[in-house]
C-alpha positions as CSV (number, residue, x, y, z in Angstrom):
1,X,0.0,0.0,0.0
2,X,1.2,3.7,-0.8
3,X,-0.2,6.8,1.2
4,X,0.6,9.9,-0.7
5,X,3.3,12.3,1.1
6,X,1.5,15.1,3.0
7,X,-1.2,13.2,3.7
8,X,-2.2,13.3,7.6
9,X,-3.1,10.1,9.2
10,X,-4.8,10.4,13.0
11,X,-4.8,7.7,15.9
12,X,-6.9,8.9,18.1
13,X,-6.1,5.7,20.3
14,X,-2.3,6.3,20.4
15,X,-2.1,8.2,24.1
16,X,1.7,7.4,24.4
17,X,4.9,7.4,22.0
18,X,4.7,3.6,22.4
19,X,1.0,3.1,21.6
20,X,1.8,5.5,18.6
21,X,5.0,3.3,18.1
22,X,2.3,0.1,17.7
23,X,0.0,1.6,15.4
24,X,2.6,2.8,13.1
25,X,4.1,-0.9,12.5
26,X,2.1,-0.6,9.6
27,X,4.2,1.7,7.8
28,X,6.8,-1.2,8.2
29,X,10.0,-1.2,9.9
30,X,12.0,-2.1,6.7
31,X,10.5,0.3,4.4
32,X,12.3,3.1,7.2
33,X,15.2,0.9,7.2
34,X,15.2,1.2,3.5
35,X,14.6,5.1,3.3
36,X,11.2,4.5,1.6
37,X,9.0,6.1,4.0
38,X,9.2,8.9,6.1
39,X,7.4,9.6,9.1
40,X,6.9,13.1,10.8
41,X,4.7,13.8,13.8
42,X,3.6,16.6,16.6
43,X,3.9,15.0,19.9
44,X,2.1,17.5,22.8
45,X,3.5,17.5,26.3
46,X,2.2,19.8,29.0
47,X,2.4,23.1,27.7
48,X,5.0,22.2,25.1
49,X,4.9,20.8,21.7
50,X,7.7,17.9,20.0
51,X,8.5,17.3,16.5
52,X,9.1,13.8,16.2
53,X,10.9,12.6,12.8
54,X,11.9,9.2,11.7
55,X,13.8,9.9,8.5
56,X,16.6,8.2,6.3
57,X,17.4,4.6,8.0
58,X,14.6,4.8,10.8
59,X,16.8,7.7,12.7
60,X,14.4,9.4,15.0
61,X,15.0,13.0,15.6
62,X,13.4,15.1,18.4
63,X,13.0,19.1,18.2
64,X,11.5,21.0,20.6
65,X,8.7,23.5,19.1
66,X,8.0,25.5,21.7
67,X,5.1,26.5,24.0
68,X,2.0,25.2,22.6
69,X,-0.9,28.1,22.4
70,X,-4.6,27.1,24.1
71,X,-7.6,29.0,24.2
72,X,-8.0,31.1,27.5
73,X,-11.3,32.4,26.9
74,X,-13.5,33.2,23.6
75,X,-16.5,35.6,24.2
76,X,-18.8,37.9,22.4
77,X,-19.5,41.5,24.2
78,X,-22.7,43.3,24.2
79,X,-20.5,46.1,23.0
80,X,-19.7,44.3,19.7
81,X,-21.7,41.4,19.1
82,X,-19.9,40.7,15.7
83,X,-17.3,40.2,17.4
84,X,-15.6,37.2,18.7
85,X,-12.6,37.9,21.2
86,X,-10.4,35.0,21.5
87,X,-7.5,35.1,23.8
88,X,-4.2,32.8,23.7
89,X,-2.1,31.6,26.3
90,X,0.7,32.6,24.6
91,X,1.2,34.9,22.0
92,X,0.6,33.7,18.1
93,X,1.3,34.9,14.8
94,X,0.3,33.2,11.1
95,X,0.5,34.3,8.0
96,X,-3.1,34.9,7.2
97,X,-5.0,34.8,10.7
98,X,-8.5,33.8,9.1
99,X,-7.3,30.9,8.0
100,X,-8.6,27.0,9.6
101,X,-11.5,29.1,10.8
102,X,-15.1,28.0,11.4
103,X,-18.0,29.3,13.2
104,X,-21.9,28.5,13.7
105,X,-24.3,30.4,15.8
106,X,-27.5,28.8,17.0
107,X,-26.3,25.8,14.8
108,X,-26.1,27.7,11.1
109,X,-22.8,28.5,9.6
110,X,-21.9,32.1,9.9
111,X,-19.0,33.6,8.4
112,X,-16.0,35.0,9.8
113,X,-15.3,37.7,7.3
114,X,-12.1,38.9,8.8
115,X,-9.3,38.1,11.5
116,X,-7.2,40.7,13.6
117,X,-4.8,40.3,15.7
118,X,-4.4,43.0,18.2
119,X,-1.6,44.8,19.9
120,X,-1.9,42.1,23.0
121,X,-0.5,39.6,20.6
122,X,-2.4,36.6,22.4
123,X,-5.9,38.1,21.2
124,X,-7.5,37.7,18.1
125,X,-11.0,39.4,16.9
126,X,-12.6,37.2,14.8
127,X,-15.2,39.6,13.3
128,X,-19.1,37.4,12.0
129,X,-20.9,38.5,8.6
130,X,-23.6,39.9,11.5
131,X,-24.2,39.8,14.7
132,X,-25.3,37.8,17.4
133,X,-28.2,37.9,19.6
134,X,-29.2,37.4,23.5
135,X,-29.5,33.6,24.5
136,X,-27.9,32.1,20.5
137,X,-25.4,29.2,20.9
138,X,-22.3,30.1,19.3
139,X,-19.2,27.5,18.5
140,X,-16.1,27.6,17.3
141,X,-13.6,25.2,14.9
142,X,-10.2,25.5,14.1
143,X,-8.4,23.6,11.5
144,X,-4.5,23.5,12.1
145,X,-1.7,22.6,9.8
146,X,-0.1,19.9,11.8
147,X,3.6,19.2,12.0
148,X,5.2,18.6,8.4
149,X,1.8,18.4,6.8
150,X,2.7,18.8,2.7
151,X,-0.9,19.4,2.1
152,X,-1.6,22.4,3.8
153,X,-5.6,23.1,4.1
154,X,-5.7,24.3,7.6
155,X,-3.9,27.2,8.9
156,X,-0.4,28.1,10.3
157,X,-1.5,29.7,13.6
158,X,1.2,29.0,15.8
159,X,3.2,30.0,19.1
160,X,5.5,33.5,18.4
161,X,8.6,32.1,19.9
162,X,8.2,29.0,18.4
163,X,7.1,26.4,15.7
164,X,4.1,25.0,17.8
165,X,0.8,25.0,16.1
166,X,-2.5,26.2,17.9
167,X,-3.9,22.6,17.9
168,X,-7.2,21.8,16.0
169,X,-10.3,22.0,18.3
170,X,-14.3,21.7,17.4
171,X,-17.1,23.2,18.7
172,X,-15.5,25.5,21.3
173,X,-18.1,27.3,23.2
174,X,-18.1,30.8,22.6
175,X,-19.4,32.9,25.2
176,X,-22.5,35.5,24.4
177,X,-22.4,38.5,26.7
178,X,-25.2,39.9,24.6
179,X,-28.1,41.1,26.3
């Protein structure tokens, strides 16, 4: 079997480098051995984030990316209910910030027609098509583009002093302050 290069495989079941380790037996030790495959993952630990390699000959290489942004808070004020404020643990930077974003609101897609990040760099205003009202349910997506990922459909959101990616999350709850 061949799996194109870029494309992103997920083990949801994998909760240690060992179980990972398992599940990867498919790629085959001998095609590594051989320098036919090569495998490239993000490993999250604590705060932190790891990119683990196995390259030419099976050699594993292990490079620290940093401090891996989460989500604080996400809220919509009274004051500008198009607008979502989402705040970082750390700061972040990308190179287009609307990027890997998704949003509903009372379970219909609604559009995020532009991204800003603001002078604190760990805040980003996510500004809606229109507004929100009092009492509507509004979630949040975020597509990343994962460690080494050729195929880049998700966005490049990551820590400023470092290579960690914001990691993919659905359906964050958004909080609406409207009244």
């Amino acid at each position: 079997m061949t799996i194109p290069s870029g494309t992103v495989l997920t083990f949801p079941q994998a909760l240690t480098n060992d179980d990972l380790a398992e599940f990867l037996s498919i790629i085959g030790k001998q095609a590594l051995f051989d320098n036919a495959a090569v495998l490239n993952y993000a490993l999250v630990n604590g705060s932190g984030t790891d990119a683990v390699s196995y390259g030419p000959f099976a050699q594993k290489t292990t490079t620290s990316l940093g401090t891996t942004p989460t989500i604080v808070s996400a809220a919509i004020e009274n004051a500008a209910p198009t607008v979502i404020v989402l705040t970082f643990s750390a700061p972040v930077v990308a190179s287009v910030y609307a990027t890997g974003f998704t949003c509903t609101v009372a379970a219909v897609a609604r559009t995020i027609s532009t991204v800003v990040r603001q002078v604190d760099t760990a805040v980003l205003h996510l500004t809606l098509a229109s507004g929100v009202t009092v009492g509507q349910a509004v979630l949040l997506s975020f597509a990343t583009n994962q460690y080494s990922q050729v195929a880049k459909t998700g966005s490049n959101l990551r820590s400023v002093t470092g290579e960690a990616f914001v990691p993919s999350f659905t359906n964050q709850v958004v909080t609406n302050n409207t009244i």
